[in-house]
Backbone as CSV, one residue per row, in Angstrom:
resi,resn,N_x,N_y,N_z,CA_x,CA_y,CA_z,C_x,C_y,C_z
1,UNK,0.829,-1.173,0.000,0.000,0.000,0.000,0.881,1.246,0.000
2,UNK,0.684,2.041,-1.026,1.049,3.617,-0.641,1.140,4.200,0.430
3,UNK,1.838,5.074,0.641,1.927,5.948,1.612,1.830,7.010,1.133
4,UNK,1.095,8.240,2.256,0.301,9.406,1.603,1.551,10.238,1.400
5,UNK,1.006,10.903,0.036,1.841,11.641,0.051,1.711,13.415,0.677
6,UNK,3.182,13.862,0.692,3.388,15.337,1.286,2.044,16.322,0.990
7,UNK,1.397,16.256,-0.385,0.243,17.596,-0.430,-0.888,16.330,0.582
8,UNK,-0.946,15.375,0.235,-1.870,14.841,0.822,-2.130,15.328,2.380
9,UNK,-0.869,14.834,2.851,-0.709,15.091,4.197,-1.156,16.619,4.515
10,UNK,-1.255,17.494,3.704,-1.176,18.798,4.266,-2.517,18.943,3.703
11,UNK,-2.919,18.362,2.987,-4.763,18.591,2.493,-5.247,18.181,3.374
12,UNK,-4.912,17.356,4.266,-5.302,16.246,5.519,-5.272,17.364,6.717
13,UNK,-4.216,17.932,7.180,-3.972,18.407,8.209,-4.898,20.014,7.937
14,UNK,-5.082,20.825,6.528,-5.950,21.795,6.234,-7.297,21.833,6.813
15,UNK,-7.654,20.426,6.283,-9.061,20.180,6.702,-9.378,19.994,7.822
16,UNK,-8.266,19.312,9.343,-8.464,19.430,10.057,-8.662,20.648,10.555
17,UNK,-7.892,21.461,9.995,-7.725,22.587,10.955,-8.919,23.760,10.836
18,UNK,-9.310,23.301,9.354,-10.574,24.197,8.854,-11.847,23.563,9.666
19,UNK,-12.164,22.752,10.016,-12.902,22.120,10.871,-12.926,22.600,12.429
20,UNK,-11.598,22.185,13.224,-11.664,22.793,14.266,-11.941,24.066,14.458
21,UNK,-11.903,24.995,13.541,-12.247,26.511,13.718,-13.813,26.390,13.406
22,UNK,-14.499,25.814,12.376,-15.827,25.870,12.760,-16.119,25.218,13.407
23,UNK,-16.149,24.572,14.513,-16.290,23.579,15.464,-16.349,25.123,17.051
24,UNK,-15.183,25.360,16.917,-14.930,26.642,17.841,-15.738,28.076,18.180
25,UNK,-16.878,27.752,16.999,-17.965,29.014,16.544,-17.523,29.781,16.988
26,UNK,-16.526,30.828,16.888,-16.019,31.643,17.818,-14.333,32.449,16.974
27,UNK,-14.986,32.604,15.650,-13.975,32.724,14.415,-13.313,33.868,14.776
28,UNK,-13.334,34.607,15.533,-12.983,35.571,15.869,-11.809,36.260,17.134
29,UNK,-11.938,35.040,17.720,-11.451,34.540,19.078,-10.273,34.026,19.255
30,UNK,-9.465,35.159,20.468,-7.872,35.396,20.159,-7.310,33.771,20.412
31,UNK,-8.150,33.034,21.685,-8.110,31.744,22.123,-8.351,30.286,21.343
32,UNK,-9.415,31.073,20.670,-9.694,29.677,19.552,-9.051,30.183,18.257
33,UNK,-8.073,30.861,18.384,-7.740,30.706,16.873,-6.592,29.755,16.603
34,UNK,-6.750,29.380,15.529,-6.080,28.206,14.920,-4.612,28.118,14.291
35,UNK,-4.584,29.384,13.682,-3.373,29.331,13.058,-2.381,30.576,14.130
36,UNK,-1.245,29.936,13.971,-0.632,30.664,14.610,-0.413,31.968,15.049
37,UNK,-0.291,32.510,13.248,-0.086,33.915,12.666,-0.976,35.088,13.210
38,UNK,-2.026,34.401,12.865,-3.324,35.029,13.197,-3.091,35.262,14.856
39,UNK,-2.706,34.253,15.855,-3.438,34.032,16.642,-2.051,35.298,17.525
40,UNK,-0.984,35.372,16.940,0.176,36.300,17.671,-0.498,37.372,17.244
41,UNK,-0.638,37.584,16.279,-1.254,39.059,15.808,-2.540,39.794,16.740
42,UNK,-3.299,39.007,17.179,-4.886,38.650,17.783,-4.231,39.400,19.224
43,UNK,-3.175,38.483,19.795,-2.324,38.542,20.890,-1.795,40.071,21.373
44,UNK,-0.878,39.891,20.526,-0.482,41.381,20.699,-1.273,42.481,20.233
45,UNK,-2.125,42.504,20.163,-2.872,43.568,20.038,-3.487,44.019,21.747
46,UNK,-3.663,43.016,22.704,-4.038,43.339,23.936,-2.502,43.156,25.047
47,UNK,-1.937,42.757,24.709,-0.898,42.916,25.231,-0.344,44.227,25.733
48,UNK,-0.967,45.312,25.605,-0.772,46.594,26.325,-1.044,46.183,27.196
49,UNK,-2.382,45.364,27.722,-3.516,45.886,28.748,-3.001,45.350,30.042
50,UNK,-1.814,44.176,29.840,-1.583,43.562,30.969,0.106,43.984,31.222
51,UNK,0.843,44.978,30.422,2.118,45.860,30.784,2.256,45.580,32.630
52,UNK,3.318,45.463,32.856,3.301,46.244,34.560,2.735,47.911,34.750
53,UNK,2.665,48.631,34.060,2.682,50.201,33.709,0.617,50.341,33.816
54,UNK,0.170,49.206,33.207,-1.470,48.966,33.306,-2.090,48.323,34.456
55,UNK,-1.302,47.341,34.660,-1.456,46.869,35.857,-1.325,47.819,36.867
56,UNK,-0.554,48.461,36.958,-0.208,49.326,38.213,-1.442,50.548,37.870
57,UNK,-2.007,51.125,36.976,-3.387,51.577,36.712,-4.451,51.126,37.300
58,UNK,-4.481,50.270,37.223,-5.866,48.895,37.609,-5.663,49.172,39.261
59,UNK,-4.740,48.982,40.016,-4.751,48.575,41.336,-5.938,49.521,41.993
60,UNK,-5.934,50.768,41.684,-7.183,51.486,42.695,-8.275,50.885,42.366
61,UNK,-8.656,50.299,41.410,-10.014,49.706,40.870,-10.151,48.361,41.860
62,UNK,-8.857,47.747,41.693,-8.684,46.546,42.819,-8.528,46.636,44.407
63,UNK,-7.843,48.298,44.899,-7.684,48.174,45.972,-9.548,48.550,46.227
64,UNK,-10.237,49.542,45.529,-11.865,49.826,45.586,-12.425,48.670,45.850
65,UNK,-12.515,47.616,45.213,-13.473,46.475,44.562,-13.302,45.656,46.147
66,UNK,-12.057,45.490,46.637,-11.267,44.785,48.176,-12.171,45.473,48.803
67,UNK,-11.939,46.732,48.938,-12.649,47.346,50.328,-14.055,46.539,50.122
68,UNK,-15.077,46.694,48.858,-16.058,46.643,49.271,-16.747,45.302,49.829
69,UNK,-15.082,44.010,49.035,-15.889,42.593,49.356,-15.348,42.927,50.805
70,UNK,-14.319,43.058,51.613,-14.062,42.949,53.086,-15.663,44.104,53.624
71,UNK,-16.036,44.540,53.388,-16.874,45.584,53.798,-18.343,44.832,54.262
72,UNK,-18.736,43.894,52.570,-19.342,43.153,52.609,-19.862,42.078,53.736
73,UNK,-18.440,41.683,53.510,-17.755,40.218,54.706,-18.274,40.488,56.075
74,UNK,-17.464,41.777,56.735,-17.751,42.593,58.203,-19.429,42.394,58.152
75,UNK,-19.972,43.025,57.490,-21.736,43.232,57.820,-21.905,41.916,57.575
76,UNK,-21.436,40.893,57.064,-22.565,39.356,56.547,-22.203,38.816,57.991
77,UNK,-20.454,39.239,58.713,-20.016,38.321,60.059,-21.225,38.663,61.131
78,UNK,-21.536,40.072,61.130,-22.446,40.626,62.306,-24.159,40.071,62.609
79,UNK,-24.267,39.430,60.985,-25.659,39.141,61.150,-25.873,37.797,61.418
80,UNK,-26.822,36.796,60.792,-27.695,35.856,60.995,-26.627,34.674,60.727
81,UNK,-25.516,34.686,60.467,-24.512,33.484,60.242,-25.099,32.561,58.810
82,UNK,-25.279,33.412,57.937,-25.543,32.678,56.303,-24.578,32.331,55.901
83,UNK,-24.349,31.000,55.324,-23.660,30.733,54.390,-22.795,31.797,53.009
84,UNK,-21.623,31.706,53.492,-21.260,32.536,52.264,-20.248,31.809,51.472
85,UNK,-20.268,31.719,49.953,-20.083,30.821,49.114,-18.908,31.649,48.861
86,UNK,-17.965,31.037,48.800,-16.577,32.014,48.231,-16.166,31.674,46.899
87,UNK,-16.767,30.813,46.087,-16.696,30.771,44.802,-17.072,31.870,44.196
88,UNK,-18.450,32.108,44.392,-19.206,33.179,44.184,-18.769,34.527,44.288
89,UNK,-18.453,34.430,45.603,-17.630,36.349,46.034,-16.449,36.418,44.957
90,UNK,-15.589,35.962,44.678,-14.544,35.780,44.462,-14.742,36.269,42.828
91,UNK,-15.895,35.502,42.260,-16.031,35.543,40.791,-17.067,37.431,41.055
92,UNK,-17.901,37.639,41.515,-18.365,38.804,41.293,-17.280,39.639,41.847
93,UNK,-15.934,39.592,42.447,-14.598,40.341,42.567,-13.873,40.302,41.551
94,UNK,-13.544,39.617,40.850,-13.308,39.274,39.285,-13.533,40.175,38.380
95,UNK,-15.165,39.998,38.457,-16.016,40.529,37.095,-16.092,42.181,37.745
96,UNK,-16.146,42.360,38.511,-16.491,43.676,38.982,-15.166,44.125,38.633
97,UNK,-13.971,43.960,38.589,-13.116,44.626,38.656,-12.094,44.560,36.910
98,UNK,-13.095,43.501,36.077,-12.792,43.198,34.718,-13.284,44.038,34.032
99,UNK,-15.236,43.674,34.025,-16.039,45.155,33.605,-15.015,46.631,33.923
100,UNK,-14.932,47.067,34.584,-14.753,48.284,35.206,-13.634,48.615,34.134
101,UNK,-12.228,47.476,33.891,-11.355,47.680,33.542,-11.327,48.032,32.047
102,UNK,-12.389,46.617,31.163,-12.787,47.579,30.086,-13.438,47.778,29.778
103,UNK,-14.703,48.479,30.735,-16.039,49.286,30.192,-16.214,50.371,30.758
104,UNK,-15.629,50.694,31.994,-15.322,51.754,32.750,-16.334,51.786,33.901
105,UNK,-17.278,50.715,33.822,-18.463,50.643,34.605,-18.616,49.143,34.861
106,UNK,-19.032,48.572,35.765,-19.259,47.369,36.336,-20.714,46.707,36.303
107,UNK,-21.026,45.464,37.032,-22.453,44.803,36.737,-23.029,45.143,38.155
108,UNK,-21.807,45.565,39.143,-21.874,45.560,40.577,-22.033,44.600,41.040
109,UNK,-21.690,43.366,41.131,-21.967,42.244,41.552,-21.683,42.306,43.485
110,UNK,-20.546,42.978,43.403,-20.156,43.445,44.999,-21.601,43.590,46.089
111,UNK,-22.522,44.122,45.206,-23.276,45.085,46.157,-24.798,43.919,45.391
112,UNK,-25.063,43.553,45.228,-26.014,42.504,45.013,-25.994,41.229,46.515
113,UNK,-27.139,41.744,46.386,-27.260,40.413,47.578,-26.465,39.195,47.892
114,UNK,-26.952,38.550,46.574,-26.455,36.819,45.923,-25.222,36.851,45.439
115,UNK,-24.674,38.381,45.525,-23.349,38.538,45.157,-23.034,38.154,43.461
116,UNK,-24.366,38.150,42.735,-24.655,37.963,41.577,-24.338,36.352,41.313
117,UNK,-25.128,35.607,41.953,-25.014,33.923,41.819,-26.124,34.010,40.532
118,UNK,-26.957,34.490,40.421,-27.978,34.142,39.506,-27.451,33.992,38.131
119,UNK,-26.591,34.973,38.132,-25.583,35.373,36.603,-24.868,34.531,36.307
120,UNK,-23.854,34.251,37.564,-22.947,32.948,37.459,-23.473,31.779,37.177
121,UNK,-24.818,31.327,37.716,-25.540,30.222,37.231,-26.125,30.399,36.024
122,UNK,-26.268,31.168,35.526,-26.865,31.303,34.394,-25.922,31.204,33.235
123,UNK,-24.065,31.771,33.416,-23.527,31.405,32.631,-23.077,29.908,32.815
124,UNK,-22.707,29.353,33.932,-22.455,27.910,33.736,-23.233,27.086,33.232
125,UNK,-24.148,27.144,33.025,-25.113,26.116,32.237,-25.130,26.843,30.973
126,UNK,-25.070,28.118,30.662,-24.945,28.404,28.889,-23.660,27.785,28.851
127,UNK,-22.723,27.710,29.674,-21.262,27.254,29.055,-21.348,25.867,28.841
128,UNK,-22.254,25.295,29.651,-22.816,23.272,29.615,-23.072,23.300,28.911
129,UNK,-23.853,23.664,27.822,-24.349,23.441,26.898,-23.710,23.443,25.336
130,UNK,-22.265,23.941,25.817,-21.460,24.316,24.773,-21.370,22.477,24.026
131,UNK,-21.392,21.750,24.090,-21.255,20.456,23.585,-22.541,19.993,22.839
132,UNK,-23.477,20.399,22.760,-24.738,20.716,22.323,-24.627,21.341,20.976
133,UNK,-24.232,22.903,21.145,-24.266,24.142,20.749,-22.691,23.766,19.837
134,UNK,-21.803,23.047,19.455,-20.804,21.996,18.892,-21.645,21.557,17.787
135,UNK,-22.618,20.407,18.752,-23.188,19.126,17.230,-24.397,20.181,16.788
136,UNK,-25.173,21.041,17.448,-26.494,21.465,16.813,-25.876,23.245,17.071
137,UNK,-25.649,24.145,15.864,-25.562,25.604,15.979,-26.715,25.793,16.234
138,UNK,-27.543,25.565,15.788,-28.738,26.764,15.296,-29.247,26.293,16.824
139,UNK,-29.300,25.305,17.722,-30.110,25.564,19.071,-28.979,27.152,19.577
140,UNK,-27.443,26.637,19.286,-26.988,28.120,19.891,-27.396,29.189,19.292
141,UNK,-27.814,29.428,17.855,-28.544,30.871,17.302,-29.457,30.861,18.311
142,UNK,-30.699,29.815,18.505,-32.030,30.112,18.912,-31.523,30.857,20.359
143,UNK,-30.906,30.623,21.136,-30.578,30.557,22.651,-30.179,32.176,22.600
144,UNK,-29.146,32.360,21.794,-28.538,33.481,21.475,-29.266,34.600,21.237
145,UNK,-30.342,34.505,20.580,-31.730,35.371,19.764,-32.787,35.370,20.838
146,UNK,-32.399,34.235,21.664,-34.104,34.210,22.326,-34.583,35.834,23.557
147,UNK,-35.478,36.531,23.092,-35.677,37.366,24.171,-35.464,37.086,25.889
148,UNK,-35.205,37.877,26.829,-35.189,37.085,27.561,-36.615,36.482,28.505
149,UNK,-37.556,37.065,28.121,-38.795,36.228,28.925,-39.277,35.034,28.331
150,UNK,-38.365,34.828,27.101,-38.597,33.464,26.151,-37.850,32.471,27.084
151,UNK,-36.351,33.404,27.549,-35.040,32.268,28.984,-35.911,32.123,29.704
152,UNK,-36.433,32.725,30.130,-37.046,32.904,31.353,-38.187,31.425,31.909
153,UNK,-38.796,31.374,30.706,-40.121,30.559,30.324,-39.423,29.339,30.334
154,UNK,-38.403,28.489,29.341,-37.702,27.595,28.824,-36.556,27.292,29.445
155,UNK,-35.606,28.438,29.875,-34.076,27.805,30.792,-34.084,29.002,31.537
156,UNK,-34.835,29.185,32.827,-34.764,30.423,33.728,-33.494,30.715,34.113
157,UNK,-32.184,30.041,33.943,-31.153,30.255,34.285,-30.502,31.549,33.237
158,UNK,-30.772,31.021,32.112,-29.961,31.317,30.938,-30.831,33.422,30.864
159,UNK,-31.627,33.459,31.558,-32.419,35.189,31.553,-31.525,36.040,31.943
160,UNK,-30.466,36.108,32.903,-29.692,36.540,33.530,-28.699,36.888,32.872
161,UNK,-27.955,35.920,32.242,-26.427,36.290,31.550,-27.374,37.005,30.645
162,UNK,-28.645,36.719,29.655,-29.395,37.778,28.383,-29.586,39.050,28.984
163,UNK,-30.031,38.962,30.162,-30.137,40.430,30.299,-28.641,41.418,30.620
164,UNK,-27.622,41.159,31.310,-26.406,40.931,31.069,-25.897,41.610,29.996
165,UNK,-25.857,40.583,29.271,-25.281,41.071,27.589,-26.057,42.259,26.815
166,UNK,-27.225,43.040,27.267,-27.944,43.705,26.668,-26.958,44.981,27.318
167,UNK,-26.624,44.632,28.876,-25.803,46.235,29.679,-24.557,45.955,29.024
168,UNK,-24.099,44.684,28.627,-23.011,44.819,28.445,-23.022,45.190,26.789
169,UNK,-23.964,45.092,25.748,-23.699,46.031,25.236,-24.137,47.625,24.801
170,UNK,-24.571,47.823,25.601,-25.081,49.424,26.237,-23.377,49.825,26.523
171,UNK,-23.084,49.056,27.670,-21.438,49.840,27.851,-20.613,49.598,26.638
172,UNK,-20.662,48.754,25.812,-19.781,48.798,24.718,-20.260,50.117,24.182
173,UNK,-21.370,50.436,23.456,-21.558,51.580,22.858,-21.131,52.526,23.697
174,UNK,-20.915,52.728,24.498,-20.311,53.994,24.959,-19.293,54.311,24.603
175,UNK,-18.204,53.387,24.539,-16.886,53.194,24.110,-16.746,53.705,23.059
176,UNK,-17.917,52.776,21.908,-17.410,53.493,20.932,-18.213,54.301,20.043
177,UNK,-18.769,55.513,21.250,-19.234,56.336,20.918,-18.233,57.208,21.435
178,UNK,-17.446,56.815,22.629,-15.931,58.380,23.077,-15.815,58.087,21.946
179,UNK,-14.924,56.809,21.083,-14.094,56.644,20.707,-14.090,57.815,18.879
């Protein structure tokens, strides 16, 4: 038997690779990109944002965001002894201090009761579903499109991150409306 030859091999390895990128729905994406070239280029383009010189920018946003989870903490120690989930705090300390960094404005998760668990649950199960949203796109169009009192009705989880993405892109337009 033959052995494949050199274009073969690389018609072989093309197609893989043209595959895994639609597989990745996400053609755009500095993480899922495929080819190298692309993907340094993708790269350094944000590579300002994490300089020591930016970082050291960011810290009042971080030393702010600290005060308010310790602030938090103090009033939750004084009261009724609830459960407090530190997965949770930790991720609305995160996002509060990510938003802020590039939208200039936050979701406030700090200052939310649930410390914004509803959101977080709402994205972990849109992210479960990513293996789904793989073999069948169009359930991810439908999900993607669906209003949110349609989430609401069908995956009450999934209402939260939709409403979400509507502020989050309200704050994008701002951006690039300074811009």
């Amino acid at each position: 038997m033959k052995s494949t030859s050199t274009t073969q091999t690389l018609l072989i390895r093309y197609i893989q690779l043209e595959e895994g990128r639609q597989t990745s729905r996400s053609p755009n994406s500095i993480i899922a990109t495929v080819q190298h070239d692309v993907h340094r280029m993708r790269r350094n383009s944000i590579n300002g944002f994490f300089s020591n010189a930016s970082i050291r920018r960011v810290e009042p946003i971080i030393q702010e965001n600290l005060e308010k989870m310790l602030s938090r903490w103090s009033e939750m120690s004084s009261k009724d002894g609830k459960l407090l989930h530190l997965h949770t705090v930790f991720k609305a300390y995160a996002s509060d201090i990510i938003t802020t960094y590039a939208f200039g404005d936050c979701f406030h998760f700090l200052r939310e009761e649930d410390w914004g668990m509803a959101y977080f649950d709402s994205t972990e199960k849109y992210f479960g579903l990513t293996h789904v949203f793989g073999h069948f796109p169009v359930v991810m169009k439908l999900v993607n499109s669906a209003p949110s009192w349609a989430l609401r009705i069908f995956i009450d989880n999934l209402s939260q991150m939709s409403e979400k993405q509507m502020l989050s892109n309200i704050l994008k337009s701002r951006i690039v409306d300074v811009q």
